[in-house]
N, C-alpha and C positions, 0 to 999 in steps of 0.2 A: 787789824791794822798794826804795823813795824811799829815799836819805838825806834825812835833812834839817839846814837848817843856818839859824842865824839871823842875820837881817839888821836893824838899826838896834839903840840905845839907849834902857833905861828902859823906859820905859814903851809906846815906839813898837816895840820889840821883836815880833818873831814870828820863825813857824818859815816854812822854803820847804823843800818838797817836790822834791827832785833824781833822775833817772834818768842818769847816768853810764854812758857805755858806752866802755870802753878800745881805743886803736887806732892804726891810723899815716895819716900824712898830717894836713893843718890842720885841728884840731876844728871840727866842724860842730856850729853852738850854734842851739836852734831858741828861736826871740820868739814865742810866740801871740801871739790876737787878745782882742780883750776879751769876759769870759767865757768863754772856752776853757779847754781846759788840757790838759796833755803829753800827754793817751792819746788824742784825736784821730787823726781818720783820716790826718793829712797827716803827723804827725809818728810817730805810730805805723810808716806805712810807711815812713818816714826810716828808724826805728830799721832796721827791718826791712832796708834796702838797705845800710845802715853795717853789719852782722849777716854779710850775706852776701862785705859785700867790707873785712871788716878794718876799717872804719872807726873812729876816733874821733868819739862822737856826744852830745851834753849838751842836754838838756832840762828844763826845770822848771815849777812853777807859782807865779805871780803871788799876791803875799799874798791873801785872799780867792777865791782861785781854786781848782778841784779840790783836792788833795790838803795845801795849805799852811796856814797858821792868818792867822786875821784875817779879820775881815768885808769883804767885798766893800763895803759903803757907805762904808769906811773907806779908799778905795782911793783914789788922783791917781796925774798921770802921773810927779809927784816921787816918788813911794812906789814904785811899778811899775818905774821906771826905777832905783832905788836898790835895787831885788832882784837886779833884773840883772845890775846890776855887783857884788853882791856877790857872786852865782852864778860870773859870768864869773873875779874874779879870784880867789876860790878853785878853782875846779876847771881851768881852762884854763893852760894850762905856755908853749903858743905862737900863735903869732900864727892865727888863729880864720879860720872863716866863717861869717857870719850869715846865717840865712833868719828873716826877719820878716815874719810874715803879718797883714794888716790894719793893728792898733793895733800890733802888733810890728814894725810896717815902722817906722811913726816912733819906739819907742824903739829899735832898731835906730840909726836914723841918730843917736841921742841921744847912745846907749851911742861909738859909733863917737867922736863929734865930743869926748867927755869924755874916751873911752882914745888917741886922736891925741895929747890937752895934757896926759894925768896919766900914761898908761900905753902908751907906743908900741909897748912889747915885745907887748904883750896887742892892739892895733888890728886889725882883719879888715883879712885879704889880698883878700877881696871880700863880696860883699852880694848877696842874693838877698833880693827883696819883691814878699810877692806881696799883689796887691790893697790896697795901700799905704796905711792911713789917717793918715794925714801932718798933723798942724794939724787932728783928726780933733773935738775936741773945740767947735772955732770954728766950721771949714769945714764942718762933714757933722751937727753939733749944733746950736749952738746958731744959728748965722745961717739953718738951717731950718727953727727953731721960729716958730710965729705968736706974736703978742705976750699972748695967752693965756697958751699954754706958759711963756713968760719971766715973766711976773707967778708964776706957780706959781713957778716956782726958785727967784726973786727972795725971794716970800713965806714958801716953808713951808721950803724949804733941797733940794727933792729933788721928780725930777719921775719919774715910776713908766712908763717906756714898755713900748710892747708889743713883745715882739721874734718874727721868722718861725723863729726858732734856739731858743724856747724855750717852752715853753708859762708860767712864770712872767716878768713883765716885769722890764726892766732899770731898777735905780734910777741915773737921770744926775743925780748930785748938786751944787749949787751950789758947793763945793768943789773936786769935780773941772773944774768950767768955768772958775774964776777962776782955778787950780793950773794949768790945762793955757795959759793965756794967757802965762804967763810960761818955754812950752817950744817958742814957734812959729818954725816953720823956715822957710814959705815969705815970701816979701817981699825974701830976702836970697838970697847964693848959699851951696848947702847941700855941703861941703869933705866928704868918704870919704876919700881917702887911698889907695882900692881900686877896682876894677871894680863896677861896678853892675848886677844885672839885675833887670826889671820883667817879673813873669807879671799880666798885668791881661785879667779877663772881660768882653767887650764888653756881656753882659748883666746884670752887676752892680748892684743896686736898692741899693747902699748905699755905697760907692765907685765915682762914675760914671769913665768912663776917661778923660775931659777931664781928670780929676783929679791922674791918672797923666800927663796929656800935662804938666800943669803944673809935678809934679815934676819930670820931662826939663828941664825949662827954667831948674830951677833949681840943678843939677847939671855945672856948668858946671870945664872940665880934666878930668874921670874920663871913663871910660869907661864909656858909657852904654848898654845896649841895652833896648828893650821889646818886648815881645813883647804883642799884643795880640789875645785869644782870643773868636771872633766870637761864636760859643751859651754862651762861659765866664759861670759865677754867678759871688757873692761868694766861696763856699767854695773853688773849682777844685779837689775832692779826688776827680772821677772817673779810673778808670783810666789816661785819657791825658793828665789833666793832671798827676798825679804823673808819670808818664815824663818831662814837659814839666820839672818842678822838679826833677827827679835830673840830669835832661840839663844843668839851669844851672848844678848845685854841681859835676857831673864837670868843666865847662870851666872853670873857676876852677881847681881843683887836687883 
């Protein structure tokens, strides 16, 4: 069963759904992706290899997500990213390793670049991202909307897409567009502080891997590897690509 545990004030208050699992070595903290949430195939079988070999392993869900309170339309990357860290510095004792998949990848580097300047003790010894959506809400949103789309946002405040993950569409709120403008990493050099690895699907229809190459480029002094997986989707959660992300968090530590 979740703990749960609340993150913000007043009226911004809710609850966040937590899976803690005790252990040794750097806790491995898992980021979803947008609309996801902790009982996922990827992170499930996280649990599942942190289970078998003693790990330390922390999971949770995103306000409006699976198991936490709060409406999903109510959601930016300021809110998501302020779960985070509120998950991360309550439950985490030492210096962490992040796996961020997709929209977890960028608060990932978020969380990272705020616990480097507030919380050094708590900063990941390294970063694992996979399928990376990075500036996800400019780059892969809204500069691929036709100017239709945009007149909608614009207009009514929320544009209702269709997504291949769900059979009800995802609301991309005018909120979360202008929210996520003032969280964007690429244009500048993006500082970890740790080793970095990149599992990116060469057949990805939603983060293309030009995407991923672009990140590389902006990751400049760490230590960078990608890994780039030629039949890999978005999800990369078949048999051999979970082997592929156990293999990246064992070589960190």
């Amino acid at each position: 069963m979740p703990q749960s545990v609340t993150v913000g004030q007043g009226a911004q208050a809710r609850s966040i759904a937590v899976l803690s699992r005790e252990g040794k070595g750097p806790p491995v903290v898992w980021l979803g992706g947008f609309k996801s949430d902790m009982r996922a195939t990827k992170a499930t079988s996280l649990d599942e290899w942190a289970d078998r070999n003693g790990r330390a392993f922390l999971r949770f869900d995103y306000s409006g997500h699976g198991e936490s309170g709060g409406a999903f339309e109510d959601g930016t990357i300021s809110r998501w990213l302020e779960d985070a860290l509120g998950v991360i510095e309550r439950f985490v004792k030492e210096r962490p390793i992040f796996i961020g998949s997709s929209m977890g990848g960028w608060i990932s580097l978020l969380a990272a670049r705020h616990l480097m300047e507030k919380r050094p003790d708590l900063a990941p010894v390294g970063i694992v991202l996979i399928a990376p959506a990075v500036d996800m809400t400019e780059r892969l949103m809204w500069d691929r909307f036709p100017e239709d789309l945009k007149r909608v946002v614009e207009e009514t405040g929320v544009y209702h897409r269709p997504s291949a993950y769900s059979e009800e569409p995802y609301p991309i709120t005018k909120a979360l567009i202008e929210d996520g403008r003032t969280h964007l990493l690429l244009g500048q050099p993006i500082l970890t502080g740790c080793p970095v690895h990149i599992l990116q699907g060469m057949e990805d229809p939603d983060v293309p891997w030009s995407h991923a190459l672009q990140l590389v480029e902006h990751l400049p002094g760490d230590s960078v590897s990608l890994t780039l997986i030629k039949d890999g989707d978005h999800r990369l959660s078949r048999p051999e690509d979970i082997e592929r992300l156990i293999a990246a968090v064992e070589a960190i530590g």
